[in-house]
Residue frames as a rotation matrix with the C-alpha (Angstrom) as fourth column:
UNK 1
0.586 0.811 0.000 0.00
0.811 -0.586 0.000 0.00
0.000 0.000 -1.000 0.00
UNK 2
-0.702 -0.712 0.007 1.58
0.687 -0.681 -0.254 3.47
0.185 -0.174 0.967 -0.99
UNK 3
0.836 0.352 -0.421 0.66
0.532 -0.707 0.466 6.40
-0.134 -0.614 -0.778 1.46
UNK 4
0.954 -0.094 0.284 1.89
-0.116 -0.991 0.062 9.70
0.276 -0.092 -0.957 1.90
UNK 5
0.249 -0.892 0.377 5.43
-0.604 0.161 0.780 8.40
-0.757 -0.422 -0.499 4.05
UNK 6
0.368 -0.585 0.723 6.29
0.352 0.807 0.474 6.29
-0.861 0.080 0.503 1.30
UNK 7
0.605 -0.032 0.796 6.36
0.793 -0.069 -0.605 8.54
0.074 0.997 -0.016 -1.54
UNK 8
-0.552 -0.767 -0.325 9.19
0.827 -0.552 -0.102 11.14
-0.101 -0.325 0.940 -1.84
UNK 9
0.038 0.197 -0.980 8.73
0.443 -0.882 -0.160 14.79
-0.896 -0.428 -0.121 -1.22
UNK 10
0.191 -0.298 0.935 8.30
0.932 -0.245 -0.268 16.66
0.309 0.923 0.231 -4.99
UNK 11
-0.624 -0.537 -0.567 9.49
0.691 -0.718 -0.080 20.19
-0.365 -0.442 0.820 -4.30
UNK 12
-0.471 0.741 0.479 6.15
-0.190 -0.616 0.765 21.50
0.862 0.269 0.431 -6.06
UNK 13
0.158 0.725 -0.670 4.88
0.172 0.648 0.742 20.15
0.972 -0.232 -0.022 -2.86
UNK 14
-0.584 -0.312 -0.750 7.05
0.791 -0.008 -0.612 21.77
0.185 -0.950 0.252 -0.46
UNK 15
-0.637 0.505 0.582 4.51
-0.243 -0.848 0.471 25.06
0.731 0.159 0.663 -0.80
UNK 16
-0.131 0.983 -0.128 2.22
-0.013 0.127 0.992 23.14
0.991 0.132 -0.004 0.81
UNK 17
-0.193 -0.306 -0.932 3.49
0.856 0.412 -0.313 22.49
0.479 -0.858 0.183 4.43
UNK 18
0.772 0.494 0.399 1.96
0.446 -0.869 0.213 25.31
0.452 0.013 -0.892 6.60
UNK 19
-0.154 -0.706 0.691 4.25
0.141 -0.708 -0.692 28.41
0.978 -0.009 0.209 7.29
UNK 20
-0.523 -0.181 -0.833 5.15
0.845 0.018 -0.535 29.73
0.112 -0.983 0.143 10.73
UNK 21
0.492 0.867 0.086 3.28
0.864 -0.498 0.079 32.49
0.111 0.036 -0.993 12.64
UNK 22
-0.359 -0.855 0.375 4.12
0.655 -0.517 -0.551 35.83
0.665 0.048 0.745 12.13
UNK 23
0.142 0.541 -0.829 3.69
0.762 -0.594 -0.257 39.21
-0.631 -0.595 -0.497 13.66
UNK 24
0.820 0.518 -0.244 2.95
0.286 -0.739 -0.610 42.59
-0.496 0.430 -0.754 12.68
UNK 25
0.384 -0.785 -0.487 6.54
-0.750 -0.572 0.331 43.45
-0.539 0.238 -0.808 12.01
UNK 26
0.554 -0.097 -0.827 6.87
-0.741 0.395 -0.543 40.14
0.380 0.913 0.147 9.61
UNK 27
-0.371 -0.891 0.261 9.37
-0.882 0.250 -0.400 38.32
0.291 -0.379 -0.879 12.72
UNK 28
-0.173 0.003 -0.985 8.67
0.043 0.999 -0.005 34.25
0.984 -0.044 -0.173 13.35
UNK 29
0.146 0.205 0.968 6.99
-0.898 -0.384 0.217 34.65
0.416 -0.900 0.128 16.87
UNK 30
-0.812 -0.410 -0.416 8.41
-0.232 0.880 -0.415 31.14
0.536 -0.240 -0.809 19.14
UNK 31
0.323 0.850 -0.417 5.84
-0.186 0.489 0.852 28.96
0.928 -0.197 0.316 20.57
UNK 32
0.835 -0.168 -0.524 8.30
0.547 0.341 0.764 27.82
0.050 -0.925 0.376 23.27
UNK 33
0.464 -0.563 0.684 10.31
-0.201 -0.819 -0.538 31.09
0.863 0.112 -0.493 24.14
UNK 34
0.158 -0.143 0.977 10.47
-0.986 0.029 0.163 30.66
-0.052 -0.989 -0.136 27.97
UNK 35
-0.086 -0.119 -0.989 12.08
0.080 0.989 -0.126 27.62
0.993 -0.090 -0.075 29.34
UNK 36
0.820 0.556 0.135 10.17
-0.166 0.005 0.986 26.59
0.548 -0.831 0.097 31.99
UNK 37
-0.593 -0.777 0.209 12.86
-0.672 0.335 -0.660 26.71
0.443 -0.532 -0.721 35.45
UNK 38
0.625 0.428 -0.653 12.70
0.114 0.777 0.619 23.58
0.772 -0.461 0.437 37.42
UNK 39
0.817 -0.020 0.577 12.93
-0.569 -0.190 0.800 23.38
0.094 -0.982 -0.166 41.28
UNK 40
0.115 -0.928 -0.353 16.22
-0.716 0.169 -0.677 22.38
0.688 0.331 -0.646 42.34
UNK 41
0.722 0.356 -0.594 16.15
-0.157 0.919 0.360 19.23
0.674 -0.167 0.720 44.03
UNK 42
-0.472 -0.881 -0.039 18.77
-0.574 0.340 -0.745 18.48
0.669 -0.329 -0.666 46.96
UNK 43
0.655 0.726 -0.208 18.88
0.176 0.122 0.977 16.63
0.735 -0.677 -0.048 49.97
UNK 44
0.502 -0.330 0.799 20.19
-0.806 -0.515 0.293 17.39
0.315 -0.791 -0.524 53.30
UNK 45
-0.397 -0.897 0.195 22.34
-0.771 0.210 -0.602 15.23
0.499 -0.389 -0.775 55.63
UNK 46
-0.766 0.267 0.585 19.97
-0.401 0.513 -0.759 13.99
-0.502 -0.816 -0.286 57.65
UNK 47
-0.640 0.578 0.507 17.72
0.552 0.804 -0.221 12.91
-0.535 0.138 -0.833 54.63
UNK 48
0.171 0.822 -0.543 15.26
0.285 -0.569 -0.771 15.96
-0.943 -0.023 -0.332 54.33
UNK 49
-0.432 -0.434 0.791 14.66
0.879 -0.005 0.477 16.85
-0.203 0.901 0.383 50.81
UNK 50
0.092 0.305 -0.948 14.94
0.151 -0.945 -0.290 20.51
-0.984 -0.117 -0.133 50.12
UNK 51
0.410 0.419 0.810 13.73
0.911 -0.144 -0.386 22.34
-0.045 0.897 -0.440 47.13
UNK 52
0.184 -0.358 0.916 16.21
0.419 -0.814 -0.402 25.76
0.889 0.458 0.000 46.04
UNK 53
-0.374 -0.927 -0.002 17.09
0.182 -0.071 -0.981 24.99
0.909 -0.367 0.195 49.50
UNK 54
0.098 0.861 0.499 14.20
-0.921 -0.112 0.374 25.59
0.378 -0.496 0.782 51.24
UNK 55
-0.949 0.160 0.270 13.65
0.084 0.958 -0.273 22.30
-0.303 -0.236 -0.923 53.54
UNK 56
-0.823 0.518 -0.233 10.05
-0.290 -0.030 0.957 21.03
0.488 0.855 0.174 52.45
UNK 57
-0.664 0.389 0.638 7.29
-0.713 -0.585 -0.386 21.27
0.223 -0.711 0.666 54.15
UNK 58
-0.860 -0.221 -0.459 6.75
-0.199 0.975 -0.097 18.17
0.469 0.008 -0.883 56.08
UNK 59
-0.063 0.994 -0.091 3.35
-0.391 0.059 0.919 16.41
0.918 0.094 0.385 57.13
UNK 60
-0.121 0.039 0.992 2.51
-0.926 0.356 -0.127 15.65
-0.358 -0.934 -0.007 60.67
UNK 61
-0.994 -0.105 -0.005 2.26
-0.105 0.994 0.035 11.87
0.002 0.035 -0.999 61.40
UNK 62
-0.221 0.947 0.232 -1.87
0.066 0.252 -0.966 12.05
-0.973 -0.199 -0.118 62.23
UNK 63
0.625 0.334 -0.705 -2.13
-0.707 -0.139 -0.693 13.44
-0.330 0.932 0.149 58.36
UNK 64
-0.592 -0.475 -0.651 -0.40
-0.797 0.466 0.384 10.59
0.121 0.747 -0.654 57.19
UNK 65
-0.880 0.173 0.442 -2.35
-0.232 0.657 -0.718 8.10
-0.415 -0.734 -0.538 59.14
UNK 66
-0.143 0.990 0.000 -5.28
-0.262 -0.037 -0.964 9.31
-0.954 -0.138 0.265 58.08
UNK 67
0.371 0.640 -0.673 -4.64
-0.810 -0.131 -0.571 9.15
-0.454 0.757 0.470 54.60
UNK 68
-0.868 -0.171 -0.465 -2.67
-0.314 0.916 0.248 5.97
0.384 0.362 -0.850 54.25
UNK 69
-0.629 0.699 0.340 -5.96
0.217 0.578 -0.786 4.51
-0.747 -0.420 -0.516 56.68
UNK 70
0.214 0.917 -0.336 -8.55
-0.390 -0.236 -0.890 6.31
-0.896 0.321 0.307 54.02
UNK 71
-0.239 -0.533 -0.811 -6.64
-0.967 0.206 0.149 5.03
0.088 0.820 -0.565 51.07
UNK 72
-0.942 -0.331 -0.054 -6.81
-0.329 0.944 -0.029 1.57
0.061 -0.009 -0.998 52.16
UNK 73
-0.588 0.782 0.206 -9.91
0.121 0.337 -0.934 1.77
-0.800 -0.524 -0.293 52.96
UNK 74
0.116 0.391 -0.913 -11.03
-0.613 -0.695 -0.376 3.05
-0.782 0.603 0.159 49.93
UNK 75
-0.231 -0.402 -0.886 -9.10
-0.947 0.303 0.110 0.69
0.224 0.864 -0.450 47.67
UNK 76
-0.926 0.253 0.279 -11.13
0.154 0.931 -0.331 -2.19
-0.344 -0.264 -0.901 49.58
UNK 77
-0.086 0.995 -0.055 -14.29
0.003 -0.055 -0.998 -0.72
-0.996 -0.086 0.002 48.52
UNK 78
0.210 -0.259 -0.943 -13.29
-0.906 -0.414 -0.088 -0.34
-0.367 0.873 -0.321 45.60
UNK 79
-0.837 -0.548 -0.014 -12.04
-0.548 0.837 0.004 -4.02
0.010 0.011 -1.000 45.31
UNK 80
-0.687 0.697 0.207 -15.33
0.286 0.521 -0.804 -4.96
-0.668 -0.493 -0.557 46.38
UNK 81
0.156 0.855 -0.494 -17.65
-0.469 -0.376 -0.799 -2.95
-0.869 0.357 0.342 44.31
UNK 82
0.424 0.174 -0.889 -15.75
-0.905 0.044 -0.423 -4.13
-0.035 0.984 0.176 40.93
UNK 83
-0.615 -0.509 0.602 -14.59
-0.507 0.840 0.192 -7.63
-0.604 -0.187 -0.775 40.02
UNK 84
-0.645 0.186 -0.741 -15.88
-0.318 0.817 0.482 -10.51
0.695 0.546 -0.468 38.05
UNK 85
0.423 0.706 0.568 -18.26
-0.799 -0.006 0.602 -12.79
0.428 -0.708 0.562 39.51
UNK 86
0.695 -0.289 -0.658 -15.86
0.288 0.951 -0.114 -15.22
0.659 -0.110 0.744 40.07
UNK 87
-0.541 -0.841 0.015 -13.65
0.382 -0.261 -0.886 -12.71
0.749 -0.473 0.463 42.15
UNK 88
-0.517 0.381 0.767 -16.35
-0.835 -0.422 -0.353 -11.64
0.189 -0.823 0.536 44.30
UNK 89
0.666 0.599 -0.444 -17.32
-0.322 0.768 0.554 -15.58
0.673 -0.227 0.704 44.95
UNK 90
-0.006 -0.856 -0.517 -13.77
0.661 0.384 -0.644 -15.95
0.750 -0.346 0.564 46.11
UNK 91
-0.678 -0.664 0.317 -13.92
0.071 -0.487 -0.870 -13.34
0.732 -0.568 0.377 48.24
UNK 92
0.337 0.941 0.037 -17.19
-0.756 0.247 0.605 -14.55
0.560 -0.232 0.795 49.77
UNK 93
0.781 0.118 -0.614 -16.11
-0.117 0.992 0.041 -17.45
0.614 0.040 0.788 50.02
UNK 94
-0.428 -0.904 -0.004 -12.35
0.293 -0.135 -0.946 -16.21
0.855 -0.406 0.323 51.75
UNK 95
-0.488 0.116 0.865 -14.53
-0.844 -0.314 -0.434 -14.18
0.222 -0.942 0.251 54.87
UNK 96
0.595 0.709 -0.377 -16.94
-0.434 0.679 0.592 -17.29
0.676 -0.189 0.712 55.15
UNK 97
0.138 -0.876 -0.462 -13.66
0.384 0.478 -0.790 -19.15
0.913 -0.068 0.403 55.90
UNK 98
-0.509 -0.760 0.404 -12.61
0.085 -0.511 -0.855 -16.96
0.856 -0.401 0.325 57.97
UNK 99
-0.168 0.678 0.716 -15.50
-0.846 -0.471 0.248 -16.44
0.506 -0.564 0.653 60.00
UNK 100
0.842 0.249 -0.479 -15.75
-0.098 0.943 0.318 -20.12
0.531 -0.220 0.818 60.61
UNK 101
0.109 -0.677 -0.727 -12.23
0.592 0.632 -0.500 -20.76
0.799 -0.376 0.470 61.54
UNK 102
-0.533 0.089 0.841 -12.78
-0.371 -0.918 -0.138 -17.40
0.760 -0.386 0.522 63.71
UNK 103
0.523 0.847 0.091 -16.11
-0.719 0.381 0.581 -19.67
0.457 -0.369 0.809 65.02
UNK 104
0.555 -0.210 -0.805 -13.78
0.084 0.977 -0.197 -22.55
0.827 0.041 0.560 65.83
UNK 105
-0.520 -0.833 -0.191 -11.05
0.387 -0.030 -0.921 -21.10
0.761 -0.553 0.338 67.46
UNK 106
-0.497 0.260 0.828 -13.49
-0.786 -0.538 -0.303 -18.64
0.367 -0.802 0.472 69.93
UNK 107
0.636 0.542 -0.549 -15.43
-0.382 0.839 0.387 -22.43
0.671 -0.037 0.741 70.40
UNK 108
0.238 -0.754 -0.612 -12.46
0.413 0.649 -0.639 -24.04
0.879 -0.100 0.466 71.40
UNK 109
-0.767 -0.199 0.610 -11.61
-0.364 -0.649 -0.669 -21.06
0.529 -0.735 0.425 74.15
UNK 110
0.285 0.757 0.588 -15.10
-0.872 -0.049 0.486 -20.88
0.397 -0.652 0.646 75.72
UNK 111
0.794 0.544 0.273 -15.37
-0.608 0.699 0.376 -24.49
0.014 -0.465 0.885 76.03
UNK 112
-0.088 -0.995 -0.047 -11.50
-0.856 0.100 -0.507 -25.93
0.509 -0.005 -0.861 76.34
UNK 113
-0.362 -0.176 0.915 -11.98
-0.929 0.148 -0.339 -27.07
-0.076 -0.973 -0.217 79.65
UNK 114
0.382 0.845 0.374 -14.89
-0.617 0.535 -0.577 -29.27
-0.688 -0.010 0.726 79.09
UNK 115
0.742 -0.115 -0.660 -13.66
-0.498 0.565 -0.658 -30.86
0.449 0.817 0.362 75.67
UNK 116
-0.740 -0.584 -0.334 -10.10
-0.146 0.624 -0.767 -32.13
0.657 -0.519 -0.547 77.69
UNK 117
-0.499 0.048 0.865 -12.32
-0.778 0.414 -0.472 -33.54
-0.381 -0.909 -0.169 80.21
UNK 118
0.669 0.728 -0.152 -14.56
-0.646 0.467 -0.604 -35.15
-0.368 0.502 0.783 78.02
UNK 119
0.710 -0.170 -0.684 -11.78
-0.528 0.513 -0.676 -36.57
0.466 0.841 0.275 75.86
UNK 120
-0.496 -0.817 0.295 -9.72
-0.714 0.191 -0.674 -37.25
0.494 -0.545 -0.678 78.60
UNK 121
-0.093 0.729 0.678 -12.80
-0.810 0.341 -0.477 -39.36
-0.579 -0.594 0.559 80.45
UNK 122
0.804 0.314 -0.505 -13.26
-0.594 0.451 -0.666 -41.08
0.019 0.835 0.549 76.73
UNK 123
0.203 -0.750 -0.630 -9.85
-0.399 0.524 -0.753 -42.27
0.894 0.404 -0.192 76.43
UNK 124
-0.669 -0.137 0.731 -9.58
-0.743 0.090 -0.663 -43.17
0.025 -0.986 -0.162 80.22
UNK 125
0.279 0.743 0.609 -13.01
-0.435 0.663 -0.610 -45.49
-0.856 -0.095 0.508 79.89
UNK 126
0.653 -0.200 -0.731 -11.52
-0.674 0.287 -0.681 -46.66
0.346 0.937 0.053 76.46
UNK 127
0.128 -0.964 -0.232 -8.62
-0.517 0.135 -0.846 -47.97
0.847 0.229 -0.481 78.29
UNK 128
-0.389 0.274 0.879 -10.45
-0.813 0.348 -0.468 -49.44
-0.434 -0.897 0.088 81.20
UNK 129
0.547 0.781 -0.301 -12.46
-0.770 0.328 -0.547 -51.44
-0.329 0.531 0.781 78.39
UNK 130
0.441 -0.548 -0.711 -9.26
-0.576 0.435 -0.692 -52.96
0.688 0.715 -0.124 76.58
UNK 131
-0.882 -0.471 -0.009 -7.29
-0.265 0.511 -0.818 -54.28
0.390 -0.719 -0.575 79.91
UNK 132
0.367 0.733 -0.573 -10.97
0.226 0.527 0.819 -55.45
0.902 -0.430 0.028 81.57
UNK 133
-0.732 -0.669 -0.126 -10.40
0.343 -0.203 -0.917 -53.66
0.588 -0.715 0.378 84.14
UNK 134
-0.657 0.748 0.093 -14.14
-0.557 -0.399 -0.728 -52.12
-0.508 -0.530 0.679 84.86
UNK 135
-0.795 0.161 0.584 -16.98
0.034 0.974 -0.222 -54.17
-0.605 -0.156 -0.781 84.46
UNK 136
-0.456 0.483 -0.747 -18.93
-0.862 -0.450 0.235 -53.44
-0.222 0.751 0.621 81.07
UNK 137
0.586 0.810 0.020 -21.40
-0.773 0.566 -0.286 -56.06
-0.243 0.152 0.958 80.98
UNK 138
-0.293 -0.819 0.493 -19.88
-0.797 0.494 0.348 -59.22
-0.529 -0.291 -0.798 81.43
């Protein structure tokens, strides 16, 4: 396929390319006269990074807190609102989990005591059974 970039330039053709802008006095006015200045990075001894020397005006710790804590929090709702339905079954399916093994373990606390006696009673009357040692219906 031949396109414009493959054919050569004819020099009846350079006319066509559009001209720069003048001004009233006929001079080529520059689009990019001014070069933008950039801030002079440094840093300091102890770390601090100063700008044309200036030390930079640092955030308390509570205003970070808050916005690393709203960030996160945000990018879970976010997590949550979009997804597949197959990523928001998994993650169903990940707190379910959790909640259960959450259910187990607070199970296990309450009622500790009781379950080692119980299993401790079981395996104690198990072992009275095998040596014939207590009388289980003769």
């Amino acid at each position: 396929m031949i396109n414009i970039f493959n054919s050569p330039i004819d020099p009846s053709q350079l006319d066509e390319f559009a001209q720069g802008k003048q001004d009233e006095n006929g001079v080529e006015t520059k689009i990019f006269d001014v070069k933008k200045r950039k801030p002079q990075v440094t840093y300091g001894s102890d770390g601090r990074r100063m700008l044309d020397g200036i030390v930079e005006q640092q955030q308390e710790s509570n205003t970070l807190w808050t916005t690393t804590i709203s960030r996160g929090v945000a990018n879970e709702w976010r997590e949550e609102a979009t997804g597949t339905r197959l990523q928001k079954t998994k993650r169903y399916i990940y707190k379910v989990s959790y909640d259960a093994q959450l259910l187990v373990r607070q199970t296990y606390r309450r009622h500790a005591t009781a379950i080692l006696i119980a299993t401790n009673l079981t395996l104690f009357l198990l072992f009275l059974y095998i040596c014939r040692l207590f009388p289980f219906n003769k």
